[in-house]
C-alpha positions in Angstrom: 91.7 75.7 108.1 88.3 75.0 109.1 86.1 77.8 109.4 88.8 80.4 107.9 86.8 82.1 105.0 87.7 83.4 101.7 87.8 87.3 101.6 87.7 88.7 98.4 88.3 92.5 98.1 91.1 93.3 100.5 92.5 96.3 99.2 95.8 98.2 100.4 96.8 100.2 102.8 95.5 97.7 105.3 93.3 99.4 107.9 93.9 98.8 111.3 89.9 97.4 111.2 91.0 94.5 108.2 94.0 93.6 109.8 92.5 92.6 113.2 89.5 90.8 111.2 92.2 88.4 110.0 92.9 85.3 111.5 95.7 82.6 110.7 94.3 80.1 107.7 92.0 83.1 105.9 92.9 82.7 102.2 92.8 86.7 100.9 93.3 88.0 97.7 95.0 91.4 97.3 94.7 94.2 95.3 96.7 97.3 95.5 100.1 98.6 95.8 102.5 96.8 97.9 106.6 97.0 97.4 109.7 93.8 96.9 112.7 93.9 98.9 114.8 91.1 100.1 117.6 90.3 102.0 120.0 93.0 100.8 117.7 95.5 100.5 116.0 95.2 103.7 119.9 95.4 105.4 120.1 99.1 103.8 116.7 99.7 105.1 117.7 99.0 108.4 121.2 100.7 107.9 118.6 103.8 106.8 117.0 103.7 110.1 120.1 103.2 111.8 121.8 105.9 110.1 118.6 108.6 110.5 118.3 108.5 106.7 115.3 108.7 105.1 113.4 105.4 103.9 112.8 104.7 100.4 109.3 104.5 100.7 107.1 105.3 103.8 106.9 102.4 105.8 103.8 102.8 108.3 101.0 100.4 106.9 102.7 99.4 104.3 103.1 95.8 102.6 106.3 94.3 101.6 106.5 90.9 99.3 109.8 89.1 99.8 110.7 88.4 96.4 113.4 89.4 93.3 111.1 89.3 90.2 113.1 88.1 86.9 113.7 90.4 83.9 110.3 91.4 82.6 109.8 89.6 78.8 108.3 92.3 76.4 105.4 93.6 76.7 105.3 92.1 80.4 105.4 94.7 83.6 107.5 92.1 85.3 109.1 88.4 85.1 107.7 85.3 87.0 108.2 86.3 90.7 108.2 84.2 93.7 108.1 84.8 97.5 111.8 84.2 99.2 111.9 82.2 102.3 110.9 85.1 105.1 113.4 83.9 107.8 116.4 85.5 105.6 114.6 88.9 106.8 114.1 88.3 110.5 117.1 89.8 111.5 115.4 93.1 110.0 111.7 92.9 110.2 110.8 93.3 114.0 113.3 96.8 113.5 110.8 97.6 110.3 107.7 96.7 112.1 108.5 98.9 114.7 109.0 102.0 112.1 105.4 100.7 110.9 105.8 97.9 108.3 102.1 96.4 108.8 102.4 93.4 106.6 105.1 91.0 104.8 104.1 88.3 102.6 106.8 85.4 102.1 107.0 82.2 102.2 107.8 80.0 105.3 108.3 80.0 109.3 109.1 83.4 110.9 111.3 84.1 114.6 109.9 84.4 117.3 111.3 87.7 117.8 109.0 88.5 114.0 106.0 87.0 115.9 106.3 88.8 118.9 106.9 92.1 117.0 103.5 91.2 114.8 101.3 91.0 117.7 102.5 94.3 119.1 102.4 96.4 117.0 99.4 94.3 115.1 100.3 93.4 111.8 100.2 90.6 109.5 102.6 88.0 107.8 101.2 86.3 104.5 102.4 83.9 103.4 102.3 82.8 99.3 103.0 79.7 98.0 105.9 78.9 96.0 106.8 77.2 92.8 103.9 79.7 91.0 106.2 82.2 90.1 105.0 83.1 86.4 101.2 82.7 87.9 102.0 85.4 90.4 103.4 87.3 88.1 100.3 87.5 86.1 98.2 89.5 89.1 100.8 91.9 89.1 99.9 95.2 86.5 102.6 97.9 87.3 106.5 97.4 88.5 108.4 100.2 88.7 111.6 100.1 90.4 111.9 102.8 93.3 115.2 102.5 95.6 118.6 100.4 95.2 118.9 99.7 92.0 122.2 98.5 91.8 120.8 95.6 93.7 119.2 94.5 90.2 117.0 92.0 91.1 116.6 93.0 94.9 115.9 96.4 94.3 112.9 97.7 95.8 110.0 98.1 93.6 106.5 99.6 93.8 103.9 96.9 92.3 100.3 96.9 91.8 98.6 94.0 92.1 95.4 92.5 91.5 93.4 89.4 93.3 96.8 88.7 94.6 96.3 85.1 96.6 97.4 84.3 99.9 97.1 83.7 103.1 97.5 84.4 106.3 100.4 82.6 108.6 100.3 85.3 111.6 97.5 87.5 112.4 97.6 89.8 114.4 96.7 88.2 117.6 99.5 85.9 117.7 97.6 82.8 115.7 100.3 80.7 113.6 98.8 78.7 110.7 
């Protein structure tokens, strides 16, 4: 990761500029709102698009966090929460990109179809590490869930986060960390 910096301050909805300043092995910490979903929700997101239905939440430069947070404890807005392994949504995500999902933040190796689709249409994947679930869960303020919640823990939810770490796997320029 040598000469990748440390950018402190990104906040959401990613600009077109901030995305295309990133490059595979810059460590970012976010703040903002970006929304969970995993493997069962993204299939009805698809099925949405499919379908002509409307999306649960507007897609275009939007940020999506693979991951099914555990019951919030009291006085908690959420459980410990950490990112699922990103290839269980690459049958999904180039369809999503293309309706303007800018960036996903899991954890592990993407498709190449998921890479090809992040360079054209010039997004991100971040990745977070794993195995900090009740850490992560600590820069998150606000959980609210918003679509599919029958799906319990893979329902979709709205979160705000704060100095949320990560870093950058695929930029937007086809770089792999």
């Amino acid at each position: 990761m040598d000469g990748n910096s440390i950018v402190k301050g990104f906040t959401t909805p990613f600009t077109e500029e901030m995305i295309q300043s990133l490059k595979a092995g810059d460590i970012i910490e976010l703040t903002g709102t970006i929304y969970s979903a995993r493997d069962a929700a993204h299939a009805r997101m698809a099925q949405a698009i499919a379908d002509g239905v409307a999306a649960p939440f507007e897609y275009a430069g939007e940020t999506v966090f693979y991951a099914g947070p555990c019951p919030a404890p009291p006085g908690k807005p959420i459980g410990s929460v950490g990112p699922t392994t990103a290839s269980r949504m690459d049958a999904y995500s180039p369809l999503l990109i293309e309706h303007g999902l800018k960036i996903m933040i899991g954890k592990g190796n993407r498709s190449s179809a998921v890479l090809d689709a992040v360079v054209k249409y010039k997004g991100l994947y971040l990745v977070a590490v794993g195995g900090v679930a009740t850490l992560m869960a600590k820069r998150i303020l606000k959980s609210e869930i918003i679509a599919y919640e029958d799906l319990g823990t893979e329902a979709i939810r709205r979160l705000t986060v704060e100095k949320f770490p990560l870093a950058v796997a695929i930029d937007s320029y086809g770089g792999v960390l």
